[in-house]
C-alpha positions in Angstrom: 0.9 7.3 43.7 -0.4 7.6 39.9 -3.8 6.5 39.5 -4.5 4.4 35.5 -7.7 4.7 34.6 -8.4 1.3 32.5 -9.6 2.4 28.8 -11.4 -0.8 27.6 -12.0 0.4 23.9 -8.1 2.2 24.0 -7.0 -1.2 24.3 -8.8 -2.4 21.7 -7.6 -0.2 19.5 -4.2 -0.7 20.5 -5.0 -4.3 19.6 -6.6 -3.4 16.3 -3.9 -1.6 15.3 -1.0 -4.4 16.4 -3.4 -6.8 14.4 -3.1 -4.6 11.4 0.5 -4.8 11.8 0.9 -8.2 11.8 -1.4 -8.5 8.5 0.1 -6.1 6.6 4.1 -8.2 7.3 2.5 -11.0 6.1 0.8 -9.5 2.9 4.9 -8.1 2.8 6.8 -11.1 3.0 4.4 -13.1 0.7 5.0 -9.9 -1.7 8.9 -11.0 -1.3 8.6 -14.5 -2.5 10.9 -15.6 -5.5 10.3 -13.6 -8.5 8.2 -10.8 -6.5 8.8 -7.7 -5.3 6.4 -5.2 -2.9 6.8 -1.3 -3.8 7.0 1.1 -0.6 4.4 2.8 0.2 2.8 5.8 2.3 -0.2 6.3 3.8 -2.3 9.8 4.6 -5.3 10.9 6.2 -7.2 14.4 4.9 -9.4 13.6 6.8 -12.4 13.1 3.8 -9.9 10.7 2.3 -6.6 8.4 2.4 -4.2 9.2 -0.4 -1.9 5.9 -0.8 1.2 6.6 -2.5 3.3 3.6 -4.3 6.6 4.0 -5.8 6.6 2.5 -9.1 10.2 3.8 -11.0 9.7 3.1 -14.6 6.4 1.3 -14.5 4.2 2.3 -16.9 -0.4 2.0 -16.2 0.0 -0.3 -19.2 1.7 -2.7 -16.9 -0.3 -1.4 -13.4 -3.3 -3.7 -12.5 -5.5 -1.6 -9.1 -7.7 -3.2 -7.4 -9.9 -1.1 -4.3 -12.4 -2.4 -2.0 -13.4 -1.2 0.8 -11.0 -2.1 3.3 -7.8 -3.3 0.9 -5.9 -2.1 -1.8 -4.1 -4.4 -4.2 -1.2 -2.9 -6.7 0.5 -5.6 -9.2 2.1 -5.7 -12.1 5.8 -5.6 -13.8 8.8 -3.7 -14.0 10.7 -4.9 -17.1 14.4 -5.1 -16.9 16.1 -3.0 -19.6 18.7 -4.3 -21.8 22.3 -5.4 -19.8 24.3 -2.7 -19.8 27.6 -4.3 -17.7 26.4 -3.4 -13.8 28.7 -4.8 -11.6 26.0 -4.1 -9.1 22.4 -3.3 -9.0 20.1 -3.3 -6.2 17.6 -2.1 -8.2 14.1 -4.3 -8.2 12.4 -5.7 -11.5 9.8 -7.8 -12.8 6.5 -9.3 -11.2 5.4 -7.1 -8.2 2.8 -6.9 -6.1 1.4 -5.8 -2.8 -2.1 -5.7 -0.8 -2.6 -3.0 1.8 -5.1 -3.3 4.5 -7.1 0.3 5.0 -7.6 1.5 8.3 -11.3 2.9 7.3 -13.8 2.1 5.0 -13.5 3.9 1.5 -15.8 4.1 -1.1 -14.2 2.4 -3.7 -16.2 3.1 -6.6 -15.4 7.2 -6.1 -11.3 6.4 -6.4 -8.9 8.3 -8.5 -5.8 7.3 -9.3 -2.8 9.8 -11.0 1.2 7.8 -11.9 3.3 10.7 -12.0 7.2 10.6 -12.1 7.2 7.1 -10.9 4.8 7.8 -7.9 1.4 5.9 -7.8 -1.0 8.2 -6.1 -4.5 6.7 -5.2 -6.9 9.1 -3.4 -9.6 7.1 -1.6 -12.5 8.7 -0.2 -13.8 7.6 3.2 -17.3 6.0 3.9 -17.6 8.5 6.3 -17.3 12.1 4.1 -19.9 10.3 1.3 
């Protein structure tokens, strides 16, 4: 017979994370209403800060808006369409975009730095905790 010890605040967390997941697929699907798109993204942990990568093909800062607090980040913008050039398929996203991502720890948001390199938005957010 296996004895489970009950974990109260591993169950929360559990829940806090499930939570997080259901918040972030609705911040996803409103990203996907008519006429919006929501870049992919990745998340680390260096354990002094998050480093939140969006993919952004062809977007140029000129047509980036970032905005960091503590516990979100929100990218938008626009991907401009180039001239028609006689696809007979594209799968490829333009226009509006945007897309709000719930942190899972407090950053400081007025120590951010952001770098768009080769279509890659990388946003390195130091934690409350390292400050």
């Amino acid at each position: 017979m296996t004895i489970r010890y009950w974990q109260p605040f591993r169950e929360i967390e559990t829940l806090r994370r499930q939570l997080d997941q259901v918040f972030d697929e609705i911040t996803h699907s409103q990203s996907d209403a008519p006429g919006t798109w929501g870049p992919a993204i990745e998340m680390q942990d260096d354990g002094d800060n998050l480093i939140l990568k969006a993919q952004l093909p062809s977007v140029e800062g000129k047509d980036l808006d970032v905005q960091v607090t503590r516990d979100s980040v929100a990218i938008a913008g626009d991907r401009p369409q180039p001239p028609e050039q006689n696809y007979l398929h594209s799968e490829f996203r333009y226009g509006k975009f945007q897309r709000v991502i719930n942190l899972p720890v407090a950053v400081q948001n007025d120590q951010v730095s952001a770098n768009l390199t080769n279509g890659i938005l990388t946003l390195t957010l130091p934690n409350v905790s390292s400050g």
